[in-house]
N, C-alpha and C positions, 0 to 999 in steps of 0.2 A: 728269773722273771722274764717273761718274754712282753716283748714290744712291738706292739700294734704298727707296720708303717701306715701312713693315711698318703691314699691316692689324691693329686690334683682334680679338681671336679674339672669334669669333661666340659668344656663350651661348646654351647649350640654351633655346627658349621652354618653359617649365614646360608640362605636361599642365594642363587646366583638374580643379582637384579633382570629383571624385567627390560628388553631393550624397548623405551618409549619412541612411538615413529613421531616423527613430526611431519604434522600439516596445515599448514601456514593456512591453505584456504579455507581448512573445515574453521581455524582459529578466527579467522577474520570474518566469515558467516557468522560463529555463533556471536562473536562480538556485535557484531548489527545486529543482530535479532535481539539481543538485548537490549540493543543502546532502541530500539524501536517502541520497547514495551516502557522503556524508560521515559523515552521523551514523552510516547501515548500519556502516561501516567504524570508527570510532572512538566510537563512544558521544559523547552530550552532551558528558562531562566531558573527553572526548579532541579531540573535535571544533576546527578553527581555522576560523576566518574568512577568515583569511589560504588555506588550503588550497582554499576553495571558492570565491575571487575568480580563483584561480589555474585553476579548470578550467573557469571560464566566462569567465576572460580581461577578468574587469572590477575592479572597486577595491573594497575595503574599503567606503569610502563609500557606493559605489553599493549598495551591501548592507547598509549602512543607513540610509542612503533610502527602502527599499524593506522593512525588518523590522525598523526601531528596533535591535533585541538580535538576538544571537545564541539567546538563548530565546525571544525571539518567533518568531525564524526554524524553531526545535525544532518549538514550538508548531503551526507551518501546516503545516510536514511531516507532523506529527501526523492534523492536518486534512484533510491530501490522501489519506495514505493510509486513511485510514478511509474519507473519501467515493468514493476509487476501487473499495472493494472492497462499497460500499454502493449505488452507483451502476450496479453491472454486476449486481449482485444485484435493481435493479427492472427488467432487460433479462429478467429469466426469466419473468416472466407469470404467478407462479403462481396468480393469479384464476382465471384461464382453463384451469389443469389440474385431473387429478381430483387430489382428496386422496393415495392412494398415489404418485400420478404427480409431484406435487409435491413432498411429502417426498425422495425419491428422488433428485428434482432438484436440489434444493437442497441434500443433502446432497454430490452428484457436484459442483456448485460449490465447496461450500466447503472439499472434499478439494484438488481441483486448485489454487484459489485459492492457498491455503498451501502448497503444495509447490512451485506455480510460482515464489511471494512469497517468498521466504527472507527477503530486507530487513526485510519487514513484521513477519515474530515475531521477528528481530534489533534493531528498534527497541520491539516492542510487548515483549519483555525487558528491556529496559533502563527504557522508563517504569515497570514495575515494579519497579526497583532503585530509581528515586525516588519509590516509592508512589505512582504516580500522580500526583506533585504538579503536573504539567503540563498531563497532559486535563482537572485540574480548573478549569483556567484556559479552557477552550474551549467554550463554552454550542452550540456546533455540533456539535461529535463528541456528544455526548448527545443533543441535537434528532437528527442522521442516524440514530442508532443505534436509532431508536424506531420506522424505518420494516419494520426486518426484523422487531420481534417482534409488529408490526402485522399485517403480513403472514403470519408463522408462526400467529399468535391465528387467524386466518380460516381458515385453514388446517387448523388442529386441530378450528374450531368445525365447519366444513363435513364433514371425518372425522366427527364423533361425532356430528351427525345423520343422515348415511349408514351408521352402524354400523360404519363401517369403523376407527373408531379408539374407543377408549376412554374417556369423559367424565372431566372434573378434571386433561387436562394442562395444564399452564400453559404460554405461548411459551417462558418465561425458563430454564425445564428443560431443554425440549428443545434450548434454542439452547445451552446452556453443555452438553448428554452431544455434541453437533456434534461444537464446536468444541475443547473440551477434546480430543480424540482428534487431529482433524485438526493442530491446535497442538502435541500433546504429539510427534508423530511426527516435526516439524520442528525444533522447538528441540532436544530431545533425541535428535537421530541420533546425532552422535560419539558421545555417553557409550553412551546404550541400546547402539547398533553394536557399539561396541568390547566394549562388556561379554558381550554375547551374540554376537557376530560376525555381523552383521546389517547385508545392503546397500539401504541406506533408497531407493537409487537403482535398484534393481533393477525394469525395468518390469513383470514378473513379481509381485515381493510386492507393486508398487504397486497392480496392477489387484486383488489378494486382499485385501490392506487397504481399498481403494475400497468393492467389495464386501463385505467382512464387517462396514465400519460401517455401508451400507444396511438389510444384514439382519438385524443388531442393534436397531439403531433402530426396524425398520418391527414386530420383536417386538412391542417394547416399546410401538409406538403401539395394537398392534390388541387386542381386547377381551380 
């Protein structure tokens, strides 16, 4: 009678792993851009930690390693989006325009800015449900913030030596009749909307709104 020997089954040889690089920066980007859409979507006090490990696929820990707190983390979101919108604002040049040209300019930024930004005055709402108690934690967002009414002063001063603008405006006026307008038209769509029937999304009222706070403003700068 002969006898069968039986082979060992063969095991798979494993794949040689995959060397993972590591990058601290791309990990600590994606972590803020999360934790951005997080806060956009639930407020500070809604906000989880847990929910923005989960869309960036990494741990708790790793998220604070990388922001101590969950309001430190607040904090730099804070930070990003003020320097993203302060940052694209020294890309306009306005040294280099004329004074009408500038204004104009800047104002067509800081319309579009906000309306593109919905996040930004859905977060920059909410730090004003906590009085601000946050950006006064940020010696940065104040230092960035100094650069636009730098900018806007040169601006005004070069109008009113050219006659083109009026003497005695201040940056800090003009920057808050802006932005109050361009701000108030985002935050308050639903209500104003609904109350008046009014489509805040209509490319139509957009360009007429764009437009009519040009030629409000540019009024009020000339003599």
């Amino acid at each position: 009678m002969t006898t069968t020997k039986l082979q060992a089954p063969v095991e798979p040889v494993p794949e040689p792993r995959k060397s993972r690089k590591n990058n601290p920066e791309k990990t600590r980007e994606d972590i803020l851009q999360a934790a951005v859409n997080e806060f956009v979507e639930q407020g500070l006090a809604g906000a989880r930690v847990d929910a923005i490990a989960e869309r960036t696929h990494t741990s708790k820990r790793m998220i604070y390693y990388y922001f101590n707190s969950k309001e430190q983390l607040y904090v730099e979101v804070l930070e990003k989006l003020y320097g993203d919108i302060r940052g694209t604002e020294s890309n306009l040049h306005l040294e280099e325009l004329e004074p009408l040209e500038g204004i104009r300019r800047l104002v067509e930024f800081c319309f579009d800015h906000h309306d593109r930004n919905v996040g930004f005055v859905r977060i920059v709402c909410n730090e004003n449900m906590h009085k601000g108690e946050f950006i006064k934690q940020s010696s940065a967002i104040r230092s960035m913030n100094t650069t636009v009414l730098n900018a806007l002063d040169e601006l005004l001063r070069r109008g009113a030596d050219q006659g083109v603008f009026r003497p005695g405006l201040t940056a800090l006026d003009v920057h808050l009749l802006i932005n109050s307008f361009c701000f108030y038209r985002v935050s308050n769509q639903h209500t104003f909307g609904e109350i008046f029937q009014v489509d805040f999304a209509d490319p139509q009222l957009k360009a007429h709104h764009r437009d009519m706070l040009c030629e409000s403003l540019t009024r009020f700068l000339k003599p």
